[in-house]
LOTORVO-558561 format. One line per 8 residues: number of its first residue (from 0); their letters; for each residue x, y, z of N, C-alpha, C. Coordinates in steps of 0.1 Angstrom, whole numbers, plus 5000, padded with zeros to 4 digits. Example, Ala and Ser with C-alpha at 12.3 -4.5 7.8 and 13.67 -1.06 7.14 Angstrom:
REM LOTORVO-558561
0) as) 5132:4943:5078:5123:4955:5078:5132:4967:5078  5128:4978:5071:5137:4989:5071:5129:5000:5079
***
This chain:
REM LOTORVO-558561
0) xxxxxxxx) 5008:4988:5000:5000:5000:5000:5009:5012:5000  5003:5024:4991:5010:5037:4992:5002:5044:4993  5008:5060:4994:5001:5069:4996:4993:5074:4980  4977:5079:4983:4976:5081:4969:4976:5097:4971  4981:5105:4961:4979:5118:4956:4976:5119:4946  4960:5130:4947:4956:5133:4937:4958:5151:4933  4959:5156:4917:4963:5167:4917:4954:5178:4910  4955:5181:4914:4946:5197:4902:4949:5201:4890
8) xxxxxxxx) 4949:5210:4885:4952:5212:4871:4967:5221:4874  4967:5231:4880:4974:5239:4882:4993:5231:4884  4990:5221:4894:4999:5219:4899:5005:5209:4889  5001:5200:4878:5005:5190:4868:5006:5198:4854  5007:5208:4848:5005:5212:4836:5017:5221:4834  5023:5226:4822:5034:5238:4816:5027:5242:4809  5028:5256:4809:5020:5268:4797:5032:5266:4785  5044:5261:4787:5056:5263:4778:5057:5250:4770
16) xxxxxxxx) 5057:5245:4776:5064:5231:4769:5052:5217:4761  5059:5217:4749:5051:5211:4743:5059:5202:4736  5065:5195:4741:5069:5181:4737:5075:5172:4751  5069:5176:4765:5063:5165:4768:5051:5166:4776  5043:5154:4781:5029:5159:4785:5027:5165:4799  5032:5157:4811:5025:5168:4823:5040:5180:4822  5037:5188:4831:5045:5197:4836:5042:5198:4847  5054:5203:4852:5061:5205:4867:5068:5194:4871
24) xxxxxxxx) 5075:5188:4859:5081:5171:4861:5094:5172:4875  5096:5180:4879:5107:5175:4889:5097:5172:4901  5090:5184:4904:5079:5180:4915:5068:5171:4914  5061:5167:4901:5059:5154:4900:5069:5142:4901  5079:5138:4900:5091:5131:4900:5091:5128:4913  5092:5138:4922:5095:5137:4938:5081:5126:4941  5069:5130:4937:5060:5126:4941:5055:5108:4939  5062:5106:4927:5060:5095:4923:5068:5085:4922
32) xxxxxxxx) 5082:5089:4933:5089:5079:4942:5087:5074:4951  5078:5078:4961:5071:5074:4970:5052:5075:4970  5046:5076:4962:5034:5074:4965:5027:5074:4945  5014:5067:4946:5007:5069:4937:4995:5082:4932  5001:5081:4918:4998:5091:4913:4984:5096:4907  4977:5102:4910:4962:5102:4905:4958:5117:4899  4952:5112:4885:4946:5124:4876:4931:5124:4875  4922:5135:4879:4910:5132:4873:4909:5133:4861
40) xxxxxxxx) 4899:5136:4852:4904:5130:4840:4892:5148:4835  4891:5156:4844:4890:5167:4838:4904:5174:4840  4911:5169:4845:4926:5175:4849:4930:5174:4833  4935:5160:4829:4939:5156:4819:4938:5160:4807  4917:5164:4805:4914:5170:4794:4920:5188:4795  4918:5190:4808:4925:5207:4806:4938:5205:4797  4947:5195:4805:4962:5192:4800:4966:5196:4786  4954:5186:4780:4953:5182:4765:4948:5195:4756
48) xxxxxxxx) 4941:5206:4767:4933:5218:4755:4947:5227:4756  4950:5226:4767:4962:5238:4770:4976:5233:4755  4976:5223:4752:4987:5221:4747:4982:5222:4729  4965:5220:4728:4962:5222:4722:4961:5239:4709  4958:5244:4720:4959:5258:4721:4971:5263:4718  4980:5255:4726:4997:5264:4718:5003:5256:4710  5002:5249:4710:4999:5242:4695:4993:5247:4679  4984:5249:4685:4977:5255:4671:4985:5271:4670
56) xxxxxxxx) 4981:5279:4680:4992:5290:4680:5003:5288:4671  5013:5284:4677:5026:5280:4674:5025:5278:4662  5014:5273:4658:5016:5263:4639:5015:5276:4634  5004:5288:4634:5001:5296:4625:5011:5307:4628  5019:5308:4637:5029:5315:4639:5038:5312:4626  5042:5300:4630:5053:5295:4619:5047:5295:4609  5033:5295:4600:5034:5290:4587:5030:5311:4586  5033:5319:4591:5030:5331:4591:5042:5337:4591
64) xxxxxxxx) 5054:5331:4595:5073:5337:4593:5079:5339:4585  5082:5345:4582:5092:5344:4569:5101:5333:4569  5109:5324:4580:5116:5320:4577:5109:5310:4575  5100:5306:4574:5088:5294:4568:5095:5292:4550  5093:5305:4546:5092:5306:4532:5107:5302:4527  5118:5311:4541:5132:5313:4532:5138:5297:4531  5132:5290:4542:5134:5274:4536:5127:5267:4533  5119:5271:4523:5112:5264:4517:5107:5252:4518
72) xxxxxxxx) 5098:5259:4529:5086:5245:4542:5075:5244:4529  5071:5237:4530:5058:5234:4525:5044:5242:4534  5040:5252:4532:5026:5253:4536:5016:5242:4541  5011:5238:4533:5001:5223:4529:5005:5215:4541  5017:5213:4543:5022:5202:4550:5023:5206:4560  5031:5221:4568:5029:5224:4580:5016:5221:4583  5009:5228:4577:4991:5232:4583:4984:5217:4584  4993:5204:4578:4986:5192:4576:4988:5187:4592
80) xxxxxxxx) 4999:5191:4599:5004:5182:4613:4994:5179:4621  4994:5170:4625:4981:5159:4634:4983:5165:4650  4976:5177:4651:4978:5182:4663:4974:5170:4672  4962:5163:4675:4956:5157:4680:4962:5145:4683  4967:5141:4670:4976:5122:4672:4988:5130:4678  4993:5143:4679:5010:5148:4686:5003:5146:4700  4994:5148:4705:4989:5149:4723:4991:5136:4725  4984:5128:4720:4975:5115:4723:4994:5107:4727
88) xxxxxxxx) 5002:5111:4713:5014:5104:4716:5021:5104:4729  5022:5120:4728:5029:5124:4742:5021:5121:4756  5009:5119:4755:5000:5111:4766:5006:5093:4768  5010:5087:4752:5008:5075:4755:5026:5072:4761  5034:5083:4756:5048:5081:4759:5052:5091:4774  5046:5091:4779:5044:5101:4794:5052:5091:4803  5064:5089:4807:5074:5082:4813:5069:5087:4828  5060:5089:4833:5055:5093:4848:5045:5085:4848
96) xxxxxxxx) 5040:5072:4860:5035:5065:4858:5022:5073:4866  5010:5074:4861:4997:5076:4870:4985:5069:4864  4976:5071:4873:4965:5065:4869:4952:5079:4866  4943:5070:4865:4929:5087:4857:4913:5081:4865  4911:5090:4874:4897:5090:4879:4888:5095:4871  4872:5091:4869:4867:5098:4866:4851:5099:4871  4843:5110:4868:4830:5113:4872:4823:5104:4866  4816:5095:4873:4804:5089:4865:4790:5088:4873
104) xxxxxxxx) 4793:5095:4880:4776:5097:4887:4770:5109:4886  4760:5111:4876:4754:5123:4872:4742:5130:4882  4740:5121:4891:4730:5129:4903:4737:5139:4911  4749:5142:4906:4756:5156:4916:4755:5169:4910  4750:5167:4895:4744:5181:4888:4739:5188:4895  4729:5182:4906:4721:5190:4911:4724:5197:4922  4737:5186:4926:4746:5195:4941:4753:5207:4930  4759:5204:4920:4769:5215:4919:4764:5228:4912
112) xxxxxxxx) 4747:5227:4912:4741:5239:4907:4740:5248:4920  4734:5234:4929:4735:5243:4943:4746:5254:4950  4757:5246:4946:4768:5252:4946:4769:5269:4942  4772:5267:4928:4766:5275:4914:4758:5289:4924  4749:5285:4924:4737:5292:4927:4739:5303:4940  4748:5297:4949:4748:5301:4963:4766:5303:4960  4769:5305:4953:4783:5306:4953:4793:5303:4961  4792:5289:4967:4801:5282:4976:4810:5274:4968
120) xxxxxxxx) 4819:5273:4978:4837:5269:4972:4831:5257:4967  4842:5252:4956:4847:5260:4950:4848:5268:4937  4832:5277:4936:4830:5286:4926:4832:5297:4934  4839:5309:4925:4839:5322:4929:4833:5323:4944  4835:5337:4956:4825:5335:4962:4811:5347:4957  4816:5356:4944:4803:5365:4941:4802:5359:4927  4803:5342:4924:4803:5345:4909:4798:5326:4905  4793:5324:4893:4792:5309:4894:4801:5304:4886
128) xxxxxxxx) 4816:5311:4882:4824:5304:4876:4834:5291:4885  4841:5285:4874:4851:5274:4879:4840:5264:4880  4832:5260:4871:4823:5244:4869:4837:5237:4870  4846:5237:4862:4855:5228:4863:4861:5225:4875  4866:5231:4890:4870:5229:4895:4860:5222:4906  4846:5225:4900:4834:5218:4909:4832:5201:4902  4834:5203:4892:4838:5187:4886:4848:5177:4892  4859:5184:4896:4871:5174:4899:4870:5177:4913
136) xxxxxxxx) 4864:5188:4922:4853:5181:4935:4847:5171:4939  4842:5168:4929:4827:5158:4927:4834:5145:4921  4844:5143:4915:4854:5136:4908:4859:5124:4924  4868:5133:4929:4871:5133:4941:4865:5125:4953  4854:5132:4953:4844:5125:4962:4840:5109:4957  4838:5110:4950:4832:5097:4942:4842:5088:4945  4854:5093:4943:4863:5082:4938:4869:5077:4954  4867:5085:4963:4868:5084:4980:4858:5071:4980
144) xxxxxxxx) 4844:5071:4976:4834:5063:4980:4840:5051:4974  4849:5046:4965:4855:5038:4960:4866:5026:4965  4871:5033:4973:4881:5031:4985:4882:5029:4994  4893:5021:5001:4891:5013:5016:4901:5024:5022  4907:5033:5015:4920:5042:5020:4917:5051:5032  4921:5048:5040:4913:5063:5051:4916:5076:5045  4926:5081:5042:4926:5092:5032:4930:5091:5020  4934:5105:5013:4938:5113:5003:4948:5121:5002
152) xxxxxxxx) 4958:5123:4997:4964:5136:4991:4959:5149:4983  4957:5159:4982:4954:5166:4973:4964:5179:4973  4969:5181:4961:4975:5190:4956:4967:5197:4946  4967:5212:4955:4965:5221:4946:4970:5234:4953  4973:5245:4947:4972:5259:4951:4961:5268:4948  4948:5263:4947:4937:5273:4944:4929:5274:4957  4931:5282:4964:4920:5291:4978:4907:5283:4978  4902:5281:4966:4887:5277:4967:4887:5266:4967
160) xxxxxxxx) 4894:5257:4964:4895:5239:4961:4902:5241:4978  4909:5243:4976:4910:5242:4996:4900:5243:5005  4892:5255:5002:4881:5257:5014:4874:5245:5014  4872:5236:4998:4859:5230:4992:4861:5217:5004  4873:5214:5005:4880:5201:5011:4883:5202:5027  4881:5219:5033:4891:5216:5044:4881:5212:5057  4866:5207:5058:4863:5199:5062:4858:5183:5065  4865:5182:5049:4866:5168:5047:4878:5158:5058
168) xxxxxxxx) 4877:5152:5064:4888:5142:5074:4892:5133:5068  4890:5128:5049:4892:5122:5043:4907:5129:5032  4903:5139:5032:4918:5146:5026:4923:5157:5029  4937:5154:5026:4948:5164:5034:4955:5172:5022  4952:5184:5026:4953:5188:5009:4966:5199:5012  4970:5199:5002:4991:5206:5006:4988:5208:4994  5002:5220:4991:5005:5225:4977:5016:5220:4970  5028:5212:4977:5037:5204:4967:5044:5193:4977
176) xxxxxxxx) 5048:5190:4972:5058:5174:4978:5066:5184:4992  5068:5192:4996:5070:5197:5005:5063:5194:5019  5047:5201:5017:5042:5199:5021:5034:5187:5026  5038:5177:5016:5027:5169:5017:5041:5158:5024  5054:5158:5027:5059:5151:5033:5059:5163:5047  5055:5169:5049:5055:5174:5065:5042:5166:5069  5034:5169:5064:5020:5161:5063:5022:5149:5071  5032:5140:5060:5032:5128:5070:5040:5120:5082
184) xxxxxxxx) 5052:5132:5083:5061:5130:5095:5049:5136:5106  5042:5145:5106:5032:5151:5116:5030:5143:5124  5022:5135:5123:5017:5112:5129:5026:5119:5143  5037:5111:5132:5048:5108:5142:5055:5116:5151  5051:5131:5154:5058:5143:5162:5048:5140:5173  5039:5135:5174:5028:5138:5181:5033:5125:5198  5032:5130:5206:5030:5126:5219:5029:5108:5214  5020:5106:5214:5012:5088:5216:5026:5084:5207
192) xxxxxxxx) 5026:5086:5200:5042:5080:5189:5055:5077:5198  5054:5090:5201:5068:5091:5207:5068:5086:5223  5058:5081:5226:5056:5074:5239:5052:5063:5237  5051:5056:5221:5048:5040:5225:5064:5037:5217  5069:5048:5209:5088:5046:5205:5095:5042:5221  5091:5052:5230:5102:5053:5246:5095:5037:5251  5083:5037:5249:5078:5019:5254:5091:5009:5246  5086:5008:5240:5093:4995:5232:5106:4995:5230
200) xxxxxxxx) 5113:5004:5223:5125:5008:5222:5132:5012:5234  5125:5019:5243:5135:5022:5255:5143:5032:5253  5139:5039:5244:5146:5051:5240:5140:5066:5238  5145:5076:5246:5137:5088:5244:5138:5092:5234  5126:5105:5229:5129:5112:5217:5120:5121:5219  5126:5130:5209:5115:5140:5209:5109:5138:5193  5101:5156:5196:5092:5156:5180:5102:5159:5169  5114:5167:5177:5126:5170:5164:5134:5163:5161
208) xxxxxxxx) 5132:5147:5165:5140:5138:5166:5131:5128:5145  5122:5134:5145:5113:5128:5136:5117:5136:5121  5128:5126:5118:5137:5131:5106:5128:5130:5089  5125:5121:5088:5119:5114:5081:5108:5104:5075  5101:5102:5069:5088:5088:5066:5084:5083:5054  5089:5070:5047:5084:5069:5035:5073:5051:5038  5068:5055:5027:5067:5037:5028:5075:5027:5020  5076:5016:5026:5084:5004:5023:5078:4996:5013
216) xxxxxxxx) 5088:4987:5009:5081:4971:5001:5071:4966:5012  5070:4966:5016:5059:4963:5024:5047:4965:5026  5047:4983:5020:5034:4987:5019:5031:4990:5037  5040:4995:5043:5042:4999:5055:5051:5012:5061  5048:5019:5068:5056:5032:5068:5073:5027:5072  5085:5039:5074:5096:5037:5080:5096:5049:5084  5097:5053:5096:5102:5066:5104:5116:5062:5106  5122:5074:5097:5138:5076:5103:5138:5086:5118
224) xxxxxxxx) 5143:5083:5131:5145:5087:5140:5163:5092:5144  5161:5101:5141:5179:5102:5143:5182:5116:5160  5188:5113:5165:5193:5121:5179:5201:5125:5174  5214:5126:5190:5229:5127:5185:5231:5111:5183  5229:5098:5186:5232:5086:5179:5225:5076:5189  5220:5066:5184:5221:5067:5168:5206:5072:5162  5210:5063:5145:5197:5065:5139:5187:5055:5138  5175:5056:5144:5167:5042:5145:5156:5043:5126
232) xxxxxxxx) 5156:5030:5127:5148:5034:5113:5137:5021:5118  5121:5030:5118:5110:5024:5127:5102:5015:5119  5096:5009:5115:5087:4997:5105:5072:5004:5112  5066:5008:5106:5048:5012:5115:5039:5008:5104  5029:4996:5109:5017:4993:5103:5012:5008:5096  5007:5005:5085:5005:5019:5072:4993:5022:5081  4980:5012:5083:4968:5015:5088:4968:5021:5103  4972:5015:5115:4971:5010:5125:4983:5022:5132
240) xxxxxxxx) 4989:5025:5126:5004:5032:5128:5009:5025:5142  5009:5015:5144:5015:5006:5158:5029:5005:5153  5040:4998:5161:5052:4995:5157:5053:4981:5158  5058:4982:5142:5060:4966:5139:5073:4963:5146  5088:4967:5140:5102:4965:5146:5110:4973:5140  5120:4974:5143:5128:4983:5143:5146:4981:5139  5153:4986:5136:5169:4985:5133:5177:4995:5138  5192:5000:5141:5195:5010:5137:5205:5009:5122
248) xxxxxxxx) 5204:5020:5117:5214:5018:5105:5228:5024:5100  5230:5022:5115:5244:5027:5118:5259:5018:5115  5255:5010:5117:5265:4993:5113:5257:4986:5106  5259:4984:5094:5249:4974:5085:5264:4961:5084  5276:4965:5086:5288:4961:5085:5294:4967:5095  5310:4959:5098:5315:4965:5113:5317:4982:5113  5318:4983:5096:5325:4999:5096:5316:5010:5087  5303:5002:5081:5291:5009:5075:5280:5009:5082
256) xxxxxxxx) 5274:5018:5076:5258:5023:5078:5252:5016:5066  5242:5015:5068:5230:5018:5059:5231:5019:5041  5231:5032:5045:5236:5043:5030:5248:5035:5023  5259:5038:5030:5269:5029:5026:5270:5021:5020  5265:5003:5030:5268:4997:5024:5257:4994:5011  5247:5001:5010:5236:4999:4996:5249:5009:4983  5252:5014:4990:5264:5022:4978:5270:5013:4973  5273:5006:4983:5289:4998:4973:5284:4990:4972
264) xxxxxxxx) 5273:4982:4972:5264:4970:4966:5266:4976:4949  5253:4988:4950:5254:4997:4941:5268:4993:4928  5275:5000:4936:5290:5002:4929:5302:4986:4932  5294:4978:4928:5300:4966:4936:5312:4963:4924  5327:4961:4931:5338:4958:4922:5343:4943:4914  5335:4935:4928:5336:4924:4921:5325:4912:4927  5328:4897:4923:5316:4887:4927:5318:4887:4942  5328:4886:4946:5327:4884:4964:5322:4899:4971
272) xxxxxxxx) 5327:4913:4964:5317:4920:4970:5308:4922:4970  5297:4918:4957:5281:4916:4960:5276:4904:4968  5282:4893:4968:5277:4885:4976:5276:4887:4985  5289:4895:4997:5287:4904:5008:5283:4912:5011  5277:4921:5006:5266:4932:5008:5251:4930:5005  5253:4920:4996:5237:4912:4997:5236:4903:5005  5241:4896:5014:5240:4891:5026:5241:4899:5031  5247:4912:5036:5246:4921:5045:5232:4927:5046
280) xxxxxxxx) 5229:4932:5032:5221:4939:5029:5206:4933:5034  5205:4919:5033:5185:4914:5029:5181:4915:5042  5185:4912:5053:5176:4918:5066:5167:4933:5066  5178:4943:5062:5175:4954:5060:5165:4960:5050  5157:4950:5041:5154:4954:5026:5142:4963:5036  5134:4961:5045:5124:4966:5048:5123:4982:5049  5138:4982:5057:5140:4997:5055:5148:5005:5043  5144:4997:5034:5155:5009:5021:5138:5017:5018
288) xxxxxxxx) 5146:5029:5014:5137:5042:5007:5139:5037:4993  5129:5044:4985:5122:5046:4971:5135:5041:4965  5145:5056:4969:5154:5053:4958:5164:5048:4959  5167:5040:4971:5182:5028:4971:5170:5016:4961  5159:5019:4965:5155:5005:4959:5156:5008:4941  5152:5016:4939:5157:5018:4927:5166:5019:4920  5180:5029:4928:5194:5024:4927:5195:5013:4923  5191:5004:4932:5199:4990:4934:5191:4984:4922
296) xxxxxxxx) 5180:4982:4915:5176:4978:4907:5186:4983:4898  5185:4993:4890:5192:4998:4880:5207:4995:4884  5210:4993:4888:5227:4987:4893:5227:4975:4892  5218:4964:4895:5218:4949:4893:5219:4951:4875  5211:4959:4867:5205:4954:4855:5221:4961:4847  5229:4970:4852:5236:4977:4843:5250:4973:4852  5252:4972:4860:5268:4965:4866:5270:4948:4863  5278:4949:4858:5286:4934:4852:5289:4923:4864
304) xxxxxxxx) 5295:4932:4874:5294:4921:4889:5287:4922:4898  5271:4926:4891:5260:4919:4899:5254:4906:4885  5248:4916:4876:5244:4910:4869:5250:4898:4865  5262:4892:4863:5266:4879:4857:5270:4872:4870  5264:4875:4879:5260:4866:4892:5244:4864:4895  5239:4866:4890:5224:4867:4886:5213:4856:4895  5223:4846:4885:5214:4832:4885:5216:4827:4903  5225:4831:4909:5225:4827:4923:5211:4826:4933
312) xxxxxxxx) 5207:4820:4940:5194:4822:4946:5193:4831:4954  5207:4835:4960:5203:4850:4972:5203:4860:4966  5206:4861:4953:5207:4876:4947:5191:4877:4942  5190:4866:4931:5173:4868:4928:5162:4871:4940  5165:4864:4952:5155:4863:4962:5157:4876:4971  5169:4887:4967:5173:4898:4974:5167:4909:4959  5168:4905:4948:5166:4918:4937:5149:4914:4932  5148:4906:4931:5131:4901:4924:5121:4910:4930
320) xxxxxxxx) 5127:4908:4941:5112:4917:4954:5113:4935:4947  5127:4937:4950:5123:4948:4948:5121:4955:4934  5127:4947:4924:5120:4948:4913:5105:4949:4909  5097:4938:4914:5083:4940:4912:5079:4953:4921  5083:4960:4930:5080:4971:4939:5080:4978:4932  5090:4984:4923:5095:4995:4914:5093:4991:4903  5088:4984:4897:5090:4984:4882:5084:4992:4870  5074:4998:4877:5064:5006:4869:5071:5020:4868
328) xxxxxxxx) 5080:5022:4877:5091:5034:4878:5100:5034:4867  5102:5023:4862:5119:5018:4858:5116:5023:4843  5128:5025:4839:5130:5029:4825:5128:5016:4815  5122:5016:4801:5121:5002:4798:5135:4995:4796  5148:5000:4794:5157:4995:4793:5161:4988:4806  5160:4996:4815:5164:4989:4826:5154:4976:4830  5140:4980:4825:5132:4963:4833:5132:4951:4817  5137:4957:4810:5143:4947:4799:5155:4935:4803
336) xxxxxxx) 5167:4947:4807:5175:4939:4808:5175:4932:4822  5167:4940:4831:5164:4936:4847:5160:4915:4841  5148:4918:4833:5142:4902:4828:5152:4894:4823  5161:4901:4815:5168:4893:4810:5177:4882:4819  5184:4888:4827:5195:4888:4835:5190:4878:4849  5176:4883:4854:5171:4873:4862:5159:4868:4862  5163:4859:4848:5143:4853:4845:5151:4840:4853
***
């Protein structure tokens, strides 16, 4: 299980760029290393007009330039380009993996006239515009009724999509990957955490001790805990937030951490040092973040002294797992050769 976030128009789209489809790809990128990605699918159609738009722009610009003519473009041909099959492409080659909600319950017409009518969030408050952002409200909702998730994510930066939501106990709505990881270290600053941490662990902490939280292969949280020493890295039921168990990841080896020795796995020189760090390493798989596990994927599939040790059963039974975790992340070259190397 992961976190799902879902986004608004604002925060997924570029007024500029028109060869590839969402924008704001670094802060999408952040987002989609640790949690799943959700579009309503009036988000998507905005996506598609906006590009549309400058698109067509753009064409009649150029077949209107002189330097159209001084190289002797074809007219006919410009003006022939398949605006529509250029989206659809860049939609179907969108290397950001998400998924698309959509409205299919038409009995909320009548809520979102009400809306409309009385000018509540989130249409204007003196005005009945923004139907669309009353659509991917209603989108929203629906798609909650769908779900066993106790919440949501929502990214947007529009005032009135916030107010629309901020009674809902079902979503926590933030403006970027920023916010939406304070969001979820919060849990864990809070008293009851840090007093069933001092139970079981035997160890004090505070709320500024709560460095970090992603979720695991496991589909379970990891609170990084760090003081002056060490650093505990926590296992917590995703649902329940109890404490499953715990490590520190200070000695993964007599003279590594954690980080470390996934590095020189990573960067491994020869067959006896991956076999050592992958025995080092598999206790710990619970606690690797998004992107050692990725790392290490893309380092099994492209380093020569992991990969032509392959067929061994501790390496498959240490890289398989996290391959299926990440795979939908992976570049196709990498989960090509990932198959090749350990079918």
């Amino acid at each position: 299980m992961s976190d799902k976030v879902i986004f608004d128009t604002n925060t997924a789209r570029s007024e500029s760029s028109i060869d590839e489809f969402l924008g704001n790809r670094a802060e999408l990128s952040r987002f989609s290393q640790v949690a799943e990605l959700i579009f309503p699918d009036m988000v998507i159609e905005e996506i598609k007009n906006q590009k549309r738009k400058n698109l067509m722009k753009g064409k009649d610009w150029f077949i209107k330039n002189a330097f159209h003519r001084l190289l002797w473009l074809s007219e006919e041909t410009t003006s022939s380009f398949d605006i529509e099959a250029y989206i659809h492409k860049l939609q179907d080659d969108e290397p950001i993996v998400y998924s698309q909600i959509t409205l299919t319950n038409n009995n909320v017409l009548s809520q979102m006239k009400e809306l409309a009518i009385w000018n509540k969030a989130p249409f204007e408050e003196n005005s009945d515009k923004w139907f669309k952002d009353a659509y991917i409200y209603f989108t929203v909702l629906e798609y909650l009724g769908a779900i066993d998730d106790a919440c949501v994510y929502f990214v947007t930066k529009d005032d009135r999509l916030k107010e629309t939501f901020q009674n809902n106990e079902r979503v926590r709505v933030v403006e970027n990957f920023d916010g939406f990881q304070k969001y979820r270290i919060s849990y864990f600053q809070e008293n009851y955490f840090l007093e069933e941490f001092e139970t079981r662990i035997e160890w004090k902490i505070t709320a500024d001790d709560i460095k970090d939280v992603w979720t695991n292969i496991n589909g379970n949280r990891v609170v990084k805990i760090t003081s002056e020493w060490p650093t505990f890295l926590v296992e917590v039921d995703f649902s329940t937030k109890e404490i499953i168990d715990h490590t520190m990841e200070d000695f993964v080896t007599d003279k590594e951490d954690l980080a470390d020795a996934v590095t020189h796995l990573i960067s491994s020189w020869s067959f006896d040092a991956t076999d050592f760090y992958v025995d080092c390493l598999q206790p710990y798989v619970p606690y690797f973040t998004d992107q050692q596990i990725i790392d290490l994927i893309e380092a099994s599939a492209t380093n020569n002294q992991i990969y032509r040790v392959a067929e061994k059963d501790a390496l498959k039974a240490f890289f398989k797992p996290l391959f299926e975790y990440k795979k939908n992340v992976l570049s196709e070259d990498i989960r090509t050769n990932f198959i090749h190397y350990f079918k």
